[in-house]
Structure formats: C-alpha cells, structure tokens
C-alpha positions in Angstrom: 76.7 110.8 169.0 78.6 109.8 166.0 77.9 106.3 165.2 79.8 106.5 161.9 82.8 104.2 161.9 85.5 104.6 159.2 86.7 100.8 157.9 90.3 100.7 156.7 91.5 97.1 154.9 95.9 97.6 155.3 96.5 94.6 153.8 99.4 92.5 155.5 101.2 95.3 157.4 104.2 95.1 160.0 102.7 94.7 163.8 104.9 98.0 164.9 104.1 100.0 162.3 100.2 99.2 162.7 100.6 99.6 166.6 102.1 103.1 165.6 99.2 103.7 163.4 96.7 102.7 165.8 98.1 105.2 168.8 97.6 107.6 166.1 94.2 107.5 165.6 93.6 106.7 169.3 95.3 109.7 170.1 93.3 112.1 167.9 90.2 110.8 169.4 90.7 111.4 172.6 93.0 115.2 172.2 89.2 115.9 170.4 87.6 114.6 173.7 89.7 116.7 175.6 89.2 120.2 173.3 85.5 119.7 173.7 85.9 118.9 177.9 88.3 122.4 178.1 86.5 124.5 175.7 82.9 122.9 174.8 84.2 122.8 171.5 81.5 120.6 170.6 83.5 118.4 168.3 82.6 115.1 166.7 85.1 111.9 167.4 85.9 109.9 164.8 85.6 105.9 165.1 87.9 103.5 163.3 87.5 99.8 162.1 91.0 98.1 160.8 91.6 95.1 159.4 95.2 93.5 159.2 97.3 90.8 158.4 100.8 90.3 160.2 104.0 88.9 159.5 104.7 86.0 162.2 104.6 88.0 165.9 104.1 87.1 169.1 102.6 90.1 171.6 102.7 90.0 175.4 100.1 92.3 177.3 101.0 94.2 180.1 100.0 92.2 183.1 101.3 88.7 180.8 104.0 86.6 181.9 107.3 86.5 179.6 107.5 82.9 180.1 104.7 81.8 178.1 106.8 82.6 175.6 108.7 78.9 175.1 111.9 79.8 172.5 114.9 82.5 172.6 115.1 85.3 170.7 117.2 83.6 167.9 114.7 80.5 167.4 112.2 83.6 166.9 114.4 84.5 163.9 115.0 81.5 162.8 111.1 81.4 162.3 110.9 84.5 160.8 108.8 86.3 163.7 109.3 89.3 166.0 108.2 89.8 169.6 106.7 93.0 171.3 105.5 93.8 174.8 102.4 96.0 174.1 100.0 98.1 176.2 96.9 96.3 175.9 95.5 93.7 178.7 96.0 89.8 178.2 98.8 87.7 178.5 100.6 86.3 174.7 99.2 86.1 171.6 100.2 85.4 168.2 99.8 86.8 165.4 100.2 85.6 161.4 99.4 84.8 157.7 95.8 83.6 157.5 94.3 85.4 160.7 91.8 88.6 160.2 93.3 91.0 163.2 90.3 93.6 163.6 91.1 97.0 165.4 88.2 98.8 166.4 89.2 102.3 167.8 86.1 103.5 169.0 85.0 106.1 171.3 82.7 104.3 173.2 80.9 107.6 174.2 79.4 107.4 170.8 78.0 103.4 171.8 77.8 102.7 175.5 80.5 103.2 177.9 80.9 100.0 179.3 83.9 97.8 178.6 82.0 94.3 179.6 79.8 95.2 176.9 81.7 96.1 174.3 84.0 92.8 174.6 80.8 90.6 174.8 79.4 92.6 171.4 83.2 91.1 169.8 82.6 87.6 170.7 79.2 87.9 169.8 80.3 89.2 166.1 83.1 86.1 166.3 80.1 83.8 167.6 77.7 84.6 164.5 80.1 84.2 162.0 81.4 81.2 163.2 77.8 79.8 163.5 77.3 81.0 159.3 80.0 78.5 158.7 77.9 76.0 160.8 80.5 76.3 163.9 79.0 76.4 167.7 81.2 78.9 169.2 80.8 79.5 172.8 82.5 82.1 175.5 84.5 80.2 178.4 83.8 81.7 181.4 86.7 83.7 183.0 89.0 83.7 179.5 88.3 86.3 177.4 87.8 85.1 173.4 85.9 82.7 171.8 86.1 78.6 171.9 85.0 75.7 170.7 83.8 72.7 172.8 83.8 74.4 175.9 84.1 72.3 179.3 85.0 69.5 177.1 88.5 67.6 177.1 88.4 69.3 173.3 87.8 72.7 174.5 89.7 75.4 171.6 90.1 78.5 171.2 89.8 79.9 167.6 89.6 83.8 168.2 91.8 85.8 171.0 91.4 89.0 172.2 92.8 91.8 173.5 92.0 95.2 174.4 92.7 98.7 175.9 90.6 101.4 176.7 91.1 105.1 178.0 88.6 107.9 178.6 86.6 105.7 177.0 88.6 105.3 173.3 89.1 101.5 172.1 92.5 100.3 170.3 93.6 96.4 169.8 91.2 94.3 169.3 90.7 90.5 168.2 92.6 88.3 166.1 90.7 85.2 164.1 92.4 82.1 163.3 90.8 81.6 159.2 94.0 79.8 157.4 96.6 79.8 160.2 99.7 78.0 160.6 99.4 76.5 164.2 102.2 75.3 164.3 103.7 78.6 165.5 101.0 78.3 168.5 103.4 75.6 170.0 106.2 78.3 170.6 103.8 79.9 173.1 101.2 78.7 176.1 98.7 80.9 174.4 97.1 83.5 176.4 98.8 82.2 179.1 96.1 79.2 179.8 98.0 75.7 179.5 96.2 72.7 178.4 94.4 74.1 176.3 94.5 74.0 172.2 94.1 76.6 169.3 92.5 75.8 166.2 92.0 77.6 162.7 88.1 77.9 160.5 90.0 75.8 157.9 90.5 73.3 160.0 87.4 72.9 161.6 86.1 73.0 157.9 88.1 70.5 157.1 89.4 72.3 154.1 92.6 73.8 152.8 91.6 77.3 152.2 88.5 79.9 153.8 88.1 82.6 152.1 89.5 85.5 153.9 87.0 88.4 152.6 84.1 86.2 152.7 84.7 85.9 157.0 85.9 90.0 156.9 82.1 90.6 155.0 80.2 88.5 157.9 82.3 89.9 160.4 81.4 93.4 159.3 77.6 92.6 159.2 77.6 91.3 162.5 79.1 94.3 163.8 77.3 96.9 162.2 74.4 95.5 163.8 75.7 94.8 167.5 77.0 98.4 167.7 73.8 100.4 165.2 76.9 101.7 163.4 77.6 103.3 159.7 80.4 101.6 158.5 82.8 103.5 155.5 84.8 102.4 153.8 88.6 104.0 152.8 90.0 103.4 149.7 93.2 104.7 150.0 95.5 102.3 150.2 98.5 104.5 151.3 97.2 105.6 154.9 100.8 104.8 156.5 
C-alpha cells in the first residue's frame, strides 16, 4: 500500500481546467488499477492532494436540482461567474476568492475502502482546524459538510462537500469558506437545503483577513494524521 500522497498548491485556477486536470490524474490511477487486475503487474497507484482557488462558479452534482440555482445565465455574467454540471454527488455549490477547495484523489485501496469513512476523516480535518481557531464545528446529521450551531435557529455551514468515487479512486473534494464573499451564496439555495445560512472563518473571527496558508498548513496536519499518509510536496508550478 502506498500511503504516499503527492500535494500540488495551483494557485487560483479556472474550475474547468482543474476539473480536466483532476480526471487526469483520476484516470491514471485507476488504468494502473486495471494493468495490475489484467496482468498482476504489480504497480503502485499514485495519490494526489490539490489545493485551489476559483474564479466565481457555481457547480451542480449529478443528482442536484437546477433550480437552486436562483439567477439566469446573464445575471451569472454580470457577476463575473460561470456554471457547470459536474459528476460528483451533492446538489450546488459555490465556489470563489477566499475559499481553500481541497482535491484529494486517492486510491482508497491504499487507506480503507469505505466511503463513509473517508468523508467523516474530511470533516474531521475541517472540525480540528476550525476548533485551532477556537470554532466548535459539528456534522449535521443527514447533510454532508461541516456547521456551526447545529440544531440551532443559527445553524451554518462553513465547509461543503462533494465527492466521487470509482473502483475505489477519490476526485472533488471540499471547499472552506476562509475570506469569502457571501454575498454570491444568495444567488443559490446552497446544497440544496433552504433555510439555512453559510458563513466564512473571517467572519466568525470577526476579522477582515485569515490567513489562507496558515488554514492550508492545519488542514494538511490534520490530514496526514487521519489518513497515516506521507504528504509531498510539488514545486512545479506549471503542472497544467
């Protein structure tokens, strides 16, 4: 089992071209999963960790509802933000400038093969962050992500998240509201769960500005110890 997980840091990057990216990667896991299956090649698969920040987008999942989205195509342009129907579960989500978007492909094979348990392990990284920044962050039973105040009238969500998994092999991932703009929330009935309110770290802070590397660094150390992982780190900035 390789437990040795490759971190790549794209800066702010276009949603398709990272969603490109990330079928990529995804897909050269799982052709080496399938090699070794036909041949016994015995061939180690690779694991991935990326960190992104988007332009302004807003992405449905494949079993959401195109209604939760509440303006046209041309009020989406007018607000600078594009819109994409994409193959992971959940309903809509935005993302933006000032949220830390994690991607963990994975091949789970190397970890544990059990979805449950590898979106609990997210929230839990989420969780322990939030809780460094002296934040009780809590799951809410039956919506994937993490909240604050749950089964309160002030019940919020601060992280969302999405995934997809085949033959075992992660992609998407969770997206961290640190300095966003929340005001492009109200365009949307987020995750498709009305009534209920987003909020940002800097908020909750009650502060202007969060450090953005600081929460990528806890983050990181929270996961490498969930998941017993090696994390590495690529330099090279030009990966797409």
């Amino acid at each position: 089992m390789n437990k040795t997980i490759e971190l790549q840091d794209l800066g702010n990057k276009d949603y398709k071209q990272t969603w490109d990216y990330q079928e990529q990667l995804f897909k050269g896991i799982v052709d080496t999963k399938i090699k070794n299956r036909r041949e016994d090649a015995g061939l180690e698969t690779k694991n991935y960790f990326l960190f992104v920040e988007h332009p302004h987008v807003y992405t449905l999942g494949k079993s959401g509802d195109f209604s939760n989205l509440l303006v046209s195509e041309t009020e989406l342009k007018e607000k600078n933000a594009t819109f994409y129907k994409v193959n992971r579960g959940g309903d809509i989500t935005y993302h933006g400038p000032g949220q830390v978007v994690g991607y963990p492909i994975l091949d789970l094979d190397n970890f544990f093969t059990d979805i449950h348990k590898y979106l609990r392990f997210l929230e839990e990284m989420i969780i322990l962050t939030l809780a460094e920044y002296g934040l009780k962050a809590e799951r809410s039973k039956g919506e994937t992500g993490v909240w604050l105040d749950v089964g309160t009238p002030f019940a919020r969500k601060i992280c969302a998240m999405g995934v997809r998994a085949s033959r075992w092999v992660t992609m998407h991932g969770f997206a961290l509201n640190v300095n966003a703009n929340l005001g492009y929330f109200d365009l949307m009935i987020p995750c498709g769960i009305r009534g209920k309110a987003v909020t940002s770290l800097n908020v909750e802070l009650g502060v202007k500005e969060v450090s953005m590397e600081e929460v990528k660094e806890k983050l990181l150390k929270h996961f490498k110890a969930l998941f017993e992982a090696k994390l590495i780190k690529n330099e090279n900035k030009a990966l797409f």
